[in-house]
ROMIMI-365396 format. One record per residue: residue number from 1; residue in one letter; chain; x, y, z of N, C-alpha, C in turn. Coordinates in Angstrom, 3 decimals. Example, Ala and Ser with C-alpha at 12.3 -4.5 7.8 and 13.67 -1.06 7.14 Angstrom:
<atoms>
{pos->1&code->A&unit->A&nu->13.190&nv->-5.690&nw->7.800&cau->12.300&cav->-4.500&caw->7.800&cu->13.200&cv->-3.300&cw->7.800};
{pos->2&code->S&unit->A&nu->12.850&nv->-2.250&nw->7.080&cau->13.670&cav->-1.060&caw->7.140&cu->12.900&cv->0.030&cw->7.870};
</atoms>
This chain:
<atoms>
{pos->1&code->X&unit->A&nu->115.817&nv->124.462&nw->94.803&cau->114.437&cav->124.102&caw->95.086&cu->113.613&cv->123.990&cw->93.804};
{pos->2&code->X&unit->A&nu->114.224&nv->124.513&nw->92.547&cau->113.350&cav->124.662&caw->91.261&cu->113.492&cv->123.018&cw->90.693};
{pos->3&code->X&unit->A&nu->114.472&nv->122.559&nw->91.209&cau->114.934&cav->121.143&caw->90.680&cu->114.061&cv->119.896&cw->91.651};
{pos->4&code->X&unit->A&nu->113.727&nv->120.506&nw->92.417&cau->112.659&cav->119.866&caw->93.463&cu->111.205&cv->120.138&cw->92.894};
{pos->5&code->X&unit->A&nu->110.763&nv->120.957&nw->92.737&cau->109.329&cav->120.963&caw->92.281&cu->109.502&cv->120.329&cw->90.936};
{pos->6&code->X&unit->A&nu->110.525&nv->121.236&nw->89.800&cau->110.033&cav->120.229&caw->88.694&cu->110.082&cv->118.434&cw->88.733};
{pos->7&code->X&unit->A&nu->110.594&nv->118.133&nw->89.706&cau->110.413&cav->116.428&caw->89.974&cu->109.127&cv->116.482&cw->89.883};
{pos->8&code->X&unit->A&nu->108.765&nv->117.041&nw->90.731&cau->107.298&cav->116.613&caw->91.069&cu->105.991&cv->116.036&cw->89.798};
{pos->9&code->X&unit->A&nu->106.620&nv->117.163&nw->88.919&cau->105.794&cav->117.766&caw->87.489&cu->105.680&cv->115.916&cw->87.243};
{pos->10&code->X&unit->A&nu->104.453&nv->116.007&nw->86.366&cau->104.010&cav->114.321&caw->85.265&cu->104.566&cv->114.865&cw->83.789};
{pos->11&code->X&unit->A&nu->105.257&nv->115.771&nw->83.273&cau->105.986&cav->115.832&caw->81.874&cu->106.860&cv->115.673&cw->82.046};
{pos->12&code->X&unit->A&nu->107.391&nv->114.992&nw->81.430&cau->108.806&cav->114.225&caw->81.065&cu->110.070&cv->115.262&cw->80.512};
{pos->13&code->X&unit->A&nu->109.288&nv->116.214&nw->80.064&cau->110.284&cav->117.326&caw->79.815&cu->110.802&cv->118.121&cw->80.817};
{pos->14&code->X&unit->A&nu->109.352&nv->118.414&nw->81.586&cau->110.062&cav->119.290&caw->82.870&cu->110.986&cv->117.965&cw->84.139};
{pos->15&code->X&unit->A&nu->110.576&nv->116.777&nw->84.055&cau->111.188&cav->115.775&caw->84.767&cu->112.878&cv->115.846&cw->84.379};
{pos->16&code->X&unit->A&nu->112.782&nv->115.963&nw->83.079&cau->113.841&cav->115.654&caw->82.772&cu->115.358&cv->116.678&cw->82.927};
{pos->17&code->X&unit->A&nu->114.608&nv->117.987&nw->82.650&cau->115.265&cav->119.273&caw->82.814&cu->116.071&cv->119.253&cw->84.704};
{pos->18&code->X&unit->A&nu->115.330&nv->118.972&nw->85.706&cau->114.911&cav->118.789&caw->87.025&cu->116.161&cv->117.185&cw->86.853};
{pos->19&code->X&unit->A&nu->116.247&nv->116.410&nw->86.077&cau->117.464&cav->115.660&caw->86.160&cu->118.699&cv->116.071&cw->86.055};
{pos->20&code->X&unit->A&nu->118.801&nv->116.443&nw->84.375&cau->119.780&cav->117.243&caw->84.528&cu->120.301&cv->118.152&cw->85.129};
{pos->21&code->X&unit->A&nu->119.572&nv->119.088&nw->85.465&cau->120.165&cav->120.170&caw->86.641&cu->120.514&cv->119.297&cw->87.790};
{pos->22&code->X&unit->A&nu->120.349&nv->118.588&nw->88.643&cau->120.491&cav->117.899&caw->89.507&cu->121.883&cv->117.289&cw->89.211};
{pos->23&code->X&unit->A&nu->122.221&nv->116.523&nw->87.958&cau->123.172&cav->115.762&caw->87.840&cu->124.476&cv->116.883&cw->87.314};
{pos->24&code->X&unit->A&nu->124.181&nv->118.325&nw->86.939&cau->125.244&cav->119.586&caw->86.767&cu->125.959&cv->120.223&cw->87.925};
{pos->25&code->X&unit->A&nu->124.224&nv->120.515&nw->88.946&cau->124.730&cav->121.731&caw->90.102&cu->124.761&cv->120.936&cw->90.589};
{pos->26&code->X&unit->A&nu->124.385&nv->119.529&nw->91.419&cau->124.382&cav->119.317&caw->92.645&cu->125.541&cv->118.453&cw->92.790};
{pos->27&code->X&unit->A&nu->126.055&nv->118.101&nw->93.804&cau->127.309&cav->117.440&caw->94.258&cu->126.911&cv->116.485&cw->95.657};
{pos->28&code->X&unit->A&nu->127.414&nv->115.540&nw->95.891&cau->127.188&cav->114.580&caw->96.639&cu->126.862&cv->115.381&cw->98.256};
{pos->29&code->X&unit->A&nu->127.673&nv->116.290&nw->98.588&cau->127.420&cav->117.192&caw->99.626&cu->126.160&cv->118.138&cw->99.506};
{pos->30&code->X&unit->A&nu->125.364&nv->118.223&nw->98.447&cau->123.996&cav->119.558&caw->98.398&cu->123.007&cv->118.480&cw->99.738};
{pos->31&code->X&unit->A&nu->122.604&nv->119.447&nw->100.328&cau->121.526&cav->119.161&caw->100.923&cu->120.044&cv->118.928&cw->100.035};
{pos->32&code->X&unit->A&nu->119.860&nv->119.234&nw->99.170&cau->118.831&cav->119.576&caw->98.135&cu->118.618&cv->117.968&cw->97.897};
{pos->33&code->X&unit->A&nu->119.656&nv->116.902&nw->97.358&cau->119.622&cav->115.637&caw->97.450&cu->118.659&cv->114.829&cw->97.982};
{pos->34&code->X&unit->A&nu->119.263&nv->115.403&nw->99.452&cau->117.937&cav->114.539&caw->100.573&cu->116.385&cv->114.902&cw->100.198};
{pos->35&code->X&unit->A&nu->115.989&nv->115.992&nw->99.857&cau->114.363&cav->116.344&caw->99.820&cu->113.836&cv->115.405&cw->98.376};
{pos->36&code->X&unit->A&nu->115.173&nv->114.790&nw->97.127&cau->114.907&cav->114.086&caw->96.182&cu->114.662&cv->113.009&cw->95.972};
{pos->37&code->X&unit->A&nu->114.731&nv->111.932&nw->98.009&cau->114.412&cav->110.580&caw->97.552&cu->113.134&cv->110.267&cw->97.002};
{pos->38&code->X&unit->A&nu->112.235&nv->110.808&nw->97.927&cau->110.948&cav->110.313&caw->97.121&cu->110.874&cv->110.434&cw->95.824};
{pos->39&code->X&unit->A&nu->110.680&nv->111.839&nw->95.355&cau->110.359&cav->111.573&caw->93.829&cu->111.599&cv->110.371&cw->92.909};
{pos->40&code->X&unit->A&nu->112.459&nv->110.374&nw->93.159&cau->113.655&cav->109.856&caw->92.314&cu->112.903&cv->108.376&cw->93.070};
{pos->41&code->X&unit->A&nu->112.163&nv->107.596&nw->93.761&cau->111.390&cav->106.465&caw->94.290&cu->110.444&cv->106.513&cw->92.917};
{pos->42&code->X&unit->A&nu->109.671&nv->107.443&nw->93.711&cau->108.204&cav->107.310&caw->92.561&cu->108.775&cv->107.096&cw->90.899};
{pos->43&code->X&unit->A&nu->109.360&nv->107.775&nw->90.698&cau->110.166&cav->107.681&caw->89.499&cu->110.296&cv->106.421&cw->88.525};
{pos->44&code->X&unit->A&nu->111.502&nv->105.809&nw->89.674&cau->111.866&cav->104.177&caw->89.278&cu->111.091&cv->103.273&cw->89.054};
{pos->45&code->X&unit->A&nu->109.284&nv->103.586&nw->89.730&cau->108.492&cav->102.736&caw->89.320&cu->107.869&cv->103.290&cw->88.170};
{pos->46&code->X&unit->A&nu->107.952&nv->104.029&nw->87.823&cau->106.940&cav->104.592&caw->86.825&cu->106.796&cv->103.590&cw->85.337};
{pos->47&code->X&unit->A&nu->105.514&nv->103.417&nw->84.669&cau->105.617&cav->102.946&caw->83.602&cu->105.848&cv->103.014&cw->82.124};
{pos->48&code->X&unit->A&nu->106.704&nv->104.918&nw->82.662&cau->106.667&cav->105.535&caw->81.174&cu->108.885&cv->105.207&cw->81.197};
{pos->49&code->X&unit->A&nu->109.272&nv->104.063&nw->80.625&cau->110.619&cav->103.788&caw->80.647&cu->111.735&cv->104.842&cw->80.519};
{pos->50&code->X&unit->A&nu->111.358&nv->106.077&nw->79.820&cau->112.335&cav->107.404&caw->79.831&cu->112.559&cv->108.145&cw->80.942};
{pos->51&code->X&unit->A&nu->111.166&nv->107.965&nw->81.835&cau->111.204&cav->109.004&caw->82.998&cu->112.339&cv->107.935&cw->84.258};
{pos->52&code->X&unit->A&nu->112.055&nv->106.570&nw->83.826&cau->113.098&cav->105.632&caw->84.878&cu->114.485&cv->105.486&cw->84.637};
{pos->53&code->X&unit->A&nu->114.059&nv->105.684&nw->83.076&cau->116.108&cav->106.295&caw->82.441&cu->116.788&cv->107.289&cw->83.299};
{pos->54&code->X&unit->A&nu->115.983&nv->108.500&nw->83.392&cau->116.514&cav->109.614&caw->83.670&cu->116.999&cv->109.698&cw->85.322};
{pos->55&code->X&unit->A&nu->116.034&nv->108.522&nw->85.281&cau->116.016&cav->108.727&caw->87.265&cu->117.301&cv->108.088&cw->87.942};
{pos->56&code->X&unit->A&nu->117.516&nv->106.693&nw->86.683&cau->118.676&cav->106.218&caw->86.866&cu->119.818&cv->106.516&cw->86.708};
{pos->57&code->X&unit->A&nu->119.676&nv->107.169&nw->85.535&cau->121.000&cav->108.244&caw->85.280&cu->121.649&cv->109.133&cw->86.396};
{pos->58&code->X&unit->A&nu->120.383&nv->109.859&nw->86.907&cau->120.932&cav->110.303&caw->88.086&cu->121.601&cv->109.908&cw->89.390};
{pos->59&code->X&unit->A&nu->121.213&nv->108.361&nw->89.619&cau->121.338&cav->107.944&caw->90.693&cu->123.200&cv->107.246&cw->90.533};
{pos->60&code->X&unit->A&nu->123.042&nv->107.749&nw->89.004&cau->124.907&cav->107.002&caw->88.682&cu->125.072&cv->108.194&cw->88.853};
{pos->61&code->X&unit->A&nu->125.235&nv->109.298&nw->88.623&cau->125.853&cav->110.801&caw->88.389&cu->126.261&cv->111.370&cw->90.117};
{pos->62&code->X&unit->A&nu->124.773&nv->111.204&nw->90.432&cau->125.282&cav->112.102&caw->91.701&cu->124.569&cv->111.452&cw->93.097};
{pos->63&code->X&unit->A&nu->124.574&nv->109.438&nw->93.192&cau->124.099&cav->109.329&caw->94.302&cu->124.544&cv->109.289&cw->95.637};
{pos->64&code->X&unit->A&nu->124.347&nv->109.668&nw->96.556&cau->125.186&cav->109.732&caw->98.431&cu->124.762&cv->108.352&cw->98.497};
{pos->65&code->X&unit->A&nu->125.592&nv->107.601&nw->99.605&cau->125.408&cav->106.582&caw->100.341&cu->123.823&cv->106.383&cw->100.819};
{pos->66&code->X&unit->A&nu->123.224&nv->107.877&nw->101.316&cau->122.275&cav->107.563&caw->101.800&cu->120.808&cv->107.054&cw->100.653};
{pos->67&code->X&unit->A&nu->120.972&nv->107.969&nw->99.750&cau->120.304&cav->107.504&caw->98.343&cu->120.164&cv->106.338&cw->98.346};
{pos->68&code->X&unit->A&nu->121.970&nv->105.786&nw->97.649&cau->121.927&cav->104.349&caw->97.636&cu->121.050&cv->103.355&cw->98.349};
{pos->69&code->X&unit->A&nu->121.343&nv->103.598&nw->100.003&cau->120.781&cav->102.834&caw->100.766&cu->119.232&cv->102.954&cw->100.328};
{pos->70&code->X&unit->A&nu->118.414&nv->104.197&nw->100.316&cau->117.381&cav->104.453&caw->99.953&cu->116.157&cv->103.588&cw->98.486};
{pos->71&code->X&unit->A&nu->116.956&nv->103.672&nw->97.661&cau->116.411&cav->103.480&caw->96.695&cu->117.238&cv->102.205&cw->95.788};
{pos->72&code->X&unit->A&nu->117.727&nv->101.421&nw->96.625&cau->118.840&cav->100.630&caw->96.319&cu->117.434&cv->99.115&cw->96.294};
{pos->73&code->X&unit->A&nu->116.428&nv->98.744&nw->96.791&cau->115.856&cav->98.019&caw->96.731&cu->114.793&cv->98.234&cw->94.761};
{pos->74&code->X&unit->A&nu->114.724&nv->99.478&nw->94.396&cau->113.922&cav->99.576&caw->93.490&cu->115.194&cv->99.360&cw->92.361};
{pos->75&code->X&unit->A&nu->116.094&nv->99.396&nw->92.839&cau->117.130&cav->99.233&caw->91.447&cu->117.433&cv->97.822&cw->90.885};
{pos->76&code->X&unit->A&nu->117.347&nv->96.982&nw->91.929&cau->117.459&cav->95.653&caw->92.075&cu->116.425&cv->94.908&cw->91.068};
{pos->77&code->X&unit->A&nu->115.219&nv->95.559&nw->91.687&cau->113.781&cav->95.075&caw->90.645&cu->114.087&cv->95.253&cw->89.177};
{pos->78&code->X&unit->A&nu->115.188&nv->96.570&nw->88.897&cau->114.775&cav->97.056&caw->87.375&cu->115.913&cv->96.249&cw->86.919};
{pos->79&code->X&unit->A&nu->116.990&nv->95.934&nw->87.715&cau->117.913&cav->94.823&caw->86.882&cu->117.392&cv->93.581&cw->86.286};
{pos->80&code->X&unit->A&nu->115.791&nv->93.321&nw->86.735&cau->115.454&cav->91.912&caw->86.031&cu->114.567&cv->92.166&cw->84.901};
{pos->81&code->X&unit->A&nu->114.123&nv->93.616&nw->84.463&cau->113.659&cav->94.514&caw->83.839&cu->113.662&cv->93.661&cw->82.180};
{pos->82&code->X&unit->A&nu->112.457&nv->93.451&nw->81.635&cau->112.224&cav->93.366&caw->79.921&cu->112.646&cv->93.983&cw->78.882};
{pos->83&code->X&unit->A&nu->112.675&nv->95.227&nw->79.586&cau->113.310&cav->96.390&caw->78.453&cu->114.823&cv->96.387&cw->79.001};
{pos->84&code->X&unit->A&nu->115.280&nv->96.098&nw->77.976&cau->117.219&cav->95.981&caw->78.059&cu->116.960&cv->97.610&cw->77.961};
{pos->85&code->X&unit->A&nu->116.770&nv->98.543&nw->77.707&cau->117.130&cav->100.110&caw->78.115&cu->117.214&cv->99.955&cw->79.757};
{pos->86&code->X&unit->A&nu->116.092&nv->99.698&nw->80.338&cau->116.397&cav->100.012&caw->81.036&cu->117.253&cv->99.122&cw->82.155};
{pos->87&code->X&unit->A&nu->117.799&nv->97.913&nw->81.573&cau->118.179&cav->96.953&caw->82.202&cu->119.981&cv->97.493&cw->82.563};
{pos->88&code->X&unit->A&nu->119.815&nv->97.765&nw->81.229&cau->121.479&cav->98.690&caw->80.720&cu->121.642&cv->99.850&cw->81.667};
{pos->89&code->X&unit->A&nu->120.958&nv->100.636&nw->81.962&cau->120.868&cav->101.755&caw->83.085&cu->121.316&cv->100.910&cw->84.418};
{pos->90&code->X&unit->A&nu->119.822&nv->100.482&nw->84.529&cau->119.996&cav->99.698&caw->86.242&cu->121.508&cv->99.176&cw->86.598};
{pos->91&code->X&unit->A&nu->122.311&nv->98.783&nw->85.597&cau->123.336&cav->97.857&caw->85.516&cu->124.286&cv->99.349&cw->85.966};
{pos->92&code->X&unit->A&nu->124.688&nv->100.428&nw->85.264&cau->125.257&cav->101.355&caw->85.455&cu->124.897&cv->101.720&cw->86.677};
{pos->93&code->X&unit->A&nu->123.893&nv->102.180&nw->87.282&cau->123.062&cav->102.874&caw->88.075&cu->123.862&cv->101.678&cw->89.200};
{pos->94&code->X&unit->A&nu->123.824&nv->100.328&nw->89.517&cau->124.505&cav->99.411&caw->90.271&cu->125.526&cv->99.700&cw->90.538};
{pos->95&code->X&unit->A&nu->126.910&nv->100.110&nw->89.727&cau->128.116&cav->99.748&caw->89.455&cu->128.305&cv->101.294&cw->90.362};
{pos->96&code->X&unit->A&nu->127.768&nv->102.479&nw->90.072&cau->127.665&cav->103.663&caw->91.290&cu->126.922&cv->103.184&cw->92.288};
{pos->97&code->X&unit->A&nu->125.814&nv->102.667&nw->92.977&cau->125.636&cav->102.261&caw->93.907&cu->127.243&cv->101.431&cw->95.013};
{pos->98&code->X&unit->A&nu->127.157&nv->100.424&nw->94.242&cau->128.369&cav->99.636&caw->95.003&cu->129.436&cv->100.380&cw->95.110};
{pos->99&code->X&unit->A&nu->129.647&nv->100.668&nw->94.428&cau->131.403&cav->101.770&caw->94.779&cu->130.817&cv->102.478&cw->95.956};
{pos->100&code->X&unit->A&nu->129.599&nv->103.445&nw->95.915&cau->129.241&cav->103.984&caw->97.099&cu->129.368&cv->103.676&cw->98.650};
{pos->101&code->X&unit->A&nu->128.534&nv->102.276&nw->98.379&cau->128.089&cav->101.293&caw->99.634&cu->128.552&cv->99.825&cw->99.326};
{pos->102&code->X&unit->A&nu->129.514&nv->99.591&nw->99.665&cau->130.170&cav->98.553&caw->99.582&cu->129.361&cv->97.174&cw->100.020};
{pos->103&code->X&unit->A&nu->128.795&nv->97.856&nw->101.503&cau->127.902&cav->96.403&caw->101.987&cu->126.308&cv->96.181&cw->101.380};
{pos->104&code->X&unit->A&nu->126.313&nv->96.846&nw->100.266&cau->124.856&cav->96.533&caw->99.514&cu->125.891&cv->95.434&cw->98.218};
{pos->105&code->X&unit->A&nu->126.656&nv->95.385&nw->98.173&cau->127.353&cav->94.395&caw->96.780&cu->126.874&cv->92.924&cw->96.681};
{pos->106&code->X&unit->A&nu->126.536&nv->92.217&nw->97.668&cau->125.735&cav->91.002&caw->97.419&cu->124.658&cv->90.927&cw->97.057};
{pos->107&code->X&unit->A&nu->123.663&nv->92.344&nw->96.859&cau->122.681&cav->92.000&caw->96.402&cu->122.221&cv->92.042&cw->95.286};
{pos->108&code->X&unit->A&nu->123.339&nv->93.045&nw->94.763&cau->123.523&cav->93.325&caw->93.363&cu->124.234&cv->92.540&cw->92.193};
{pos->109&code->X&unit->A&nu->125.547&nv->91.188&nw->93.525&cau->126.535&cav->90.374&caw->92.579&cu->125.306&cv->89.125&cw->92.185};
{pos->110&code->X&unit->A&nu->124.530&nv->89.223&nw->93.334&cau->123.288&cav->87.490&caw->93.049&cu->122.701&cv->88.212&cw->91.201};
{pos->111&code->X&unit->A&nu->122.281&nv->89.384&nw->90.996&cau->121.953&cav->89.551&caw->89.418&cu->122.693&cv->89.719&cw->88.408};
{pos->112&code->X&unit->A&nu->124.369&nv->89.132&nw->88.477&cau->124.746&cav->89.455&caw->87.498&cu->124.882&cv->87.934&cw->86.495};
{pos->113&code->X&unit->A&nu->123.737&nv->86.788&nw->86.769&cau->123.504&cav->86.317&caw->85.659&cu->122.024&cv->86.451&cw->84.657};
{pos->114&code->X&unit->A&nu->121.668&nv->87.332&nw->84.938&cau->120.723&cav->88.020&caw->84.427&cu->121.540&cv->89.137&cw->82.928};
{pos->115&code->X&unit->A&nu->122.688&nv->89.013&nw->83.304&cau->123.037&cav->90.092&caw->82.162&cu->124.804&cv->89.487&cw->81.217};
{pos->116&code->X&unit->A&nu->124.939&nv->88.229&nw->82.083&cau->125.531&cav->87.464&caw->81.439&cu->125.143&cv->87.209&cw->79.978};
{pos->117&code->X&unit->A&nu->123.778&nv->86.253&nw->80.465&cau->122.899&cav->85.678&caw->79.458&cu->121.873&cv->86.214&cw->78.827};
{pos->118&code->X&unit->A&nu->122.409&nv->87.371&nw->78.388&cau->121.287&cav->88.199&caw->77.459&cu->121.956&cv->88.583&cw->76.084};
{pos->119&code->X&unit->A&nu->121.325&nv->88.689&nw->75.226&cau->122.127&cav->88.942&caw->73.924&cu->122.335&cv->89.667&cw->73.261};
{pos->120&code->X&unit->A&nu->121.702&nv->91.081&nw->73.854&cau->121.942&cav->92.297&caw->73.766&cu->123.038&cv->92.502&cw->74.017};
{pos->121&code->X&unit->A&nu->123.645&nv->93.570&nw->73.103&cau->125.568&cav->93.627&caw->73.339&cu->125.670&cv->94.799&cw->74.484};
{pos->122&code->X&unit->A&nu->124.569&nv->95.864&nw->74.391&cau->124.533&cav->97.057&caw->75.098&cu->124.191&cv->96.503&cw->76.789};
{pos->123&code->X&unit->A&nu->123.386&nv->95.569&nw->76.911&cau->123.292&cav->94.833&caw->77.990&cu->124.584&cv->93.948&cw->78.577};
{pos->124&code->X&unit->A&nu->124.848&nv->93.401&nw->77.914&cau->125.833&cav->92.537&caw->78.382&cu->127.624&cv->93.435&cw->78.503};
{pos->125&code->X&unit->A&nu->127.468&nv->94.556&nw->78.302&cau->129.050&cav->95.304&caw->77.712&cu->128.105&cv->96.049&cw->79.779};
{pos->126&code->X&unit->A&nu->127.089&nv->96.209&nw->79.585&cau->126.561&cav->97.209&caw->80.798&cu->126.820&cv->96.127&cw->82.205};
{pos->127&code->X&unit->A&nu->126.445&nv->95.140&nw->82.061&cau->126.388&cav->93.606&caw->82.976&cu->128.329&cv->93.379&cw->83.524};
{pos->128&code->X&unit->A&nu->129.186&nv->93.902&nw->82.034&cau->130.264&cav->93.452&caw->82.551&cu->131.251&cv->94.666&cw->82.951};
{pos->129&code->X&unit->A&nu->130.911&nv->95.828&nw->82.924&cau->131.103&cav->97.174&caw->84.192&cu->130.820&cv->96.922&cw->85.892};
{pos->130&code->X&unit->A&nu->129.768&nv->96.034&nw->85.715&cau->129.037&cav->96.088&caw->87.028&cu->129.789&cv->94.569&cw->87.417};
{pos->131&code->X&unit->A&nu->130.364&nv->93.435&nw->86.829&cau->131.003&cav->92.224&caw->87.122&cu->131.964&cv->93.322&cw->87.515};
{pos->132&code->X&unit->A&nu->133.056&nv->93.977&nw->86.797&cau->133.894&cav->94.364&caw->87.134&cu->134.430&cv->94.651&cw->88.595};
{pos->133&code->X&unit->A&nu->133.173&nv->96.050&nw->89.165&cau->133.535&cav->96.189&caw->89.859&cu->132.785&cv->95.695&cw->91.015};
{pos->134&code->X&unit->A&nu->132.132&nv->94.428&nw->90.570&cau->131.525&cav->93.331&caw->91.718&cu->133.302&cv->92.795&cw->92.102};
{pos->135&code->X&unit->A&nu->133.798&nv->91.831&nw->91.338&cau->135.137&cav->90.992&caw->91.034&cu->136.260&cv->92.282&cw->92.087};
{pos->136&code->X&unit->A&nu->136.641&nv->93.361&nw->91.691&cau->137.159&cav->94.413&caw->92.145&cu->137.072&cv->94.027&cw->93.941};
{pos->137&code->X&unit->A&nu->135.623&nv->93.988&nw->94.313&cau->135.585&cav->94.624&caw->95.838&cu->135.426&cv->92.826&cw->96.554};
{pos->138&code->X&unit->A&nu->135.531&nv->91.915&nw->95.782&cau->135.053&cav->90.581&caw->96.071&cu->135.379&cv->89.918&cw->95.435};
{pos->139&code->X&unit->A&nu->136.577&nv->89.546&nw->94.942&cau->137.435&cav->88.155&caw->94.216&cu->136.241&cv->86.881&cw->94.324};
{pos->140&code->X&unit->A&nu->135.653&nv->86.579&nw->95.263&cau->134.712&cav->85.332&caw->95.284&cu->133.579&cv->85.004&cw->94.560};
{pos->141&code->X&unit->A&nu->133.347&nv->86.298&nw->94.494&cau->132.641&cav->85.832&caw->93.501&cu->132.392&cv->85.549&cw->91.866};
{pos->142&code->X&unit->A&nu->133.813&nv->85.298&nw->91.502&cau->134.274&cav->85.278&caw->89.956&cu->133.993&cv->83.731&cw->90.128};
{pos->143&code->X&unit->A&nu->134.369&nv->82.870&nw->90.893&cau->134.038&cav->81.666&caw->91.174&cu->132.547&cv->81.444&cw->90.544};
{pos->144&code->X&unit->A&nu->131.657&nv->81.798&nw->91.054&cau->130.432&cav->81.891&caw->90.310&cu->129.964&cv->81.650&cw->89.692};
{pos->145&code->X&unit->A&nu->130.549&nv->82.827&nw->88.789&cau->129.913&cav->82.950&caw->87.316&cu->131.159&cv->82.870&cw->86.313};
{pos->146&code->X&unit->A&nu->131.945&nv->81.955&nw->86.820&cau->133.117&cav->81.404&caw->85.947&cu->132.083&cv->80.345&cw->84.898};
{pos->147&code->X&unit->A&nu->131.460&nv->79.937&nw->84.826&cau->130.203&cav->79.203&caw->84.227&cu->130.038&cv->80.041&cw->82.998};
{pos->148&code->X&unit->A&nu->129.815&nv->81.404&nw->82.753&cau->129.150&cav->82.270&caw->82.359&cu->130.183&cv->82.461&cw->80.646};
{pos->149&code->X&unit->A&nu->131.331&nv->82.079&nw->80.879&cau->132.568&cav->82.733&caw->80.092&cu->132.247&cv->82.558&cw->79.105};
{pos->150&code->X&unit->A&nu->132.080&nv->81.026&nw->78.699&cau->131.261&cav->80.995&caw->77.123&cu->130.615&cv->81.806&cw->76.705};
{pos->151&code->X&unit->A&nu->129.509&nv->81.675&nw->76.582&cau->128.257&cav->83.014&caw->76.931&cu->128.948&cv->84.236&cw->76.325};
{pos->152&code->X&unit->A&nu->129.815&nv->85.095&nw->77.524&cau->130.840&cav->85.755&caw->77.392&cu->131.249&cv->86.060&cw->76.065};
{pos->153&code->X&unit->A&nu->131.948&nv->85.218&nw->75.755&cau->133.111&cav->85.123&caw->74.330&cu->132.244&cv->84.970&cw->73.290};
{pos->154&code->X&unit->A&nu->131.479&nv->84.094&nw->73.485&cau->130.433&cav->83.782&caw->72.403&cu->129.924&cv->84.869&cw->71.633};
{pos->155&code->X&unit->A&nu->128.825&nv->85.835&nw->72.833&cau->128.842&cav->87.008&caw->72.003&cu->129.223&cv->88.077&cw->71.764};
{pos->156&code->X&unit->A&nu->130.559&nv->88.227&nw->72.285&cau->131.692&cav->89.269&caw->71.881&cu->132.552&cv->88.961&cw->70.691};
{pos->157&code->X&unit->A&nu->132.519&nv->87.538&nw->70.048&cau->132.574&cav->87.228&caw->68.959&cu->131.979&cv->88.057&cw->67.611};
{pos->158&code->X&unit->A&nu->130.219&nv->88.137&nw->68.304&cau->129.809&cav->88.399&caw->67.547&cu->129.879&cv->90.064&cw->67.336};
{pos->159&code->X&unit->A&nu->130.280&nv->90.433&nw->67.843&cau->130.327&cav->92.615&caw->68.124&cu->131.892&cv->92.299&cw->67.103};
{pos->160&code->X&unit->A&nu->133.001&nv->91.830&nw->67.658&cau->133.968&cav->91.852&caw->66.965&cu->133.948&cv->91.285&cw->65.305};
{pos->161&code->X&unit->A&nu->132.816&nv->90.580&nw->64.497&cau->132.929&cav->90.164&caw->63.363&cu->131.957&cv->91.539&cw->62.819};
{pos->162&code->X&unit->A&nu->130.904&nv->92.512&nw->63.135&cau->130.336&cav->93.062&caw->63.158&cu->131.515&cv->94.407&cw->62.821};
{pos->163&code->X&unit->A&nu->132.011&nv->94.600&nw->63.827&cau->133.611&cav->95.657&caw->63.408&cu->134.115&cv->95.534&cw->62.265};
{pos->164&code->X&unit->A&nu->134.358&nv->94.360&nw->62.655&cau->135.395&cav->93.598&caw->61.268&cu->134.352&cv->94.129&cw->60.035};
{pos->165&code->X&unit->A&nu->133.671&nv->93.792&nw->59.480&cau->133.024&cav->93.634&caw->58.586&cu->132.332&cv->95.252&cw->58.461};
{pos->166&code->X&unit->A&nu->132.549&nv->96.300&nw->59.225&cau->132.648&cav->97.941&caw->58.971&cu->133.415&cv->98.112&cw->58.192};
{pos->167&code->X&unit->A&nu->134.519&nv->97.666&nw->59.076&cau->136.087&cav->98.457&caw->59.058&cu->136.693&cv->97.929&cw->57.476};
</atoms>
């Protein structure tokens, strides 16, 4: 219940503490879960981008089906998200959704050219976890975004000359 009130809290520190504990003790079976949709809602909209990190984080760590179903419409919004932080989350935060709830996967496979075509490497490496296990539960839709491959290669080119040129 201490992981329940500190949700509640507007500091990001006590928000955040109230994540982590959540994503340590609790397990897909805690009842404690259910009393967390709202705030982990209010959360996802918020305009301070760390407190929607954290919220997302959680919702990959330790979300139930019912979560998913729950808060599965605000995740959708943050996949079309400006800030690649948090675009990169949402994308993770997806890829646990769908494994969860299988019949939410179309709504999540229609955004994965949103993260095709971005040029962020952390975005697009996050975009192709969530193709993965779109492709995984739905062969049909590789058809798609077979379009996309260039794109693809193009800038994984560029991460691999980037290595190269460490190493």
């Amino acid at each position: 219940m201490t992981c329940v009130n500190l949700l509640q809290s507007t500091k990001f520190t006590e928000k955040r503490i109230a994540y982590m504990a959540l994503c340590i003790l609790m397990d897909e079976k805690s009842e404690v879960l259910l009393l967390t949709s709202n705030s982990i809602k209010k959360d996802l909209i918020s305009s301070n981008h760390f407190i929607v990190s954290v919220a997302l984080n959680t919702i990959g760590e330790v979300c139930t089906p019912d979560l998913c179903r729950d808060l599965s419409m605000e995740v959708i919004k943050l996949m079309t998200s400006t800030n690649q932080y948090i675009k990169r989350k949402a994308a993770l935060a997806a890829t646990r959704i769908i494994k969860r709830c299988p019949d939410l996967l179309e709504s999540y496979a229609d955004k994965l050219g949103y993260y095709f075509d971005d040029k962020n490497h952390g975005v697009l490496l996050a975009g192709l976890s969530l193709a993965i296990q779109v492709f995984k539960q739905d062969s049909s839709w590789v058809d798609k975004y077979r379009k996309h491959i260039g794109t693809i290669v193009y800038n994984y080119i560029d991460i691999y000359i980037i290595i190269y040129l460490l190493i």
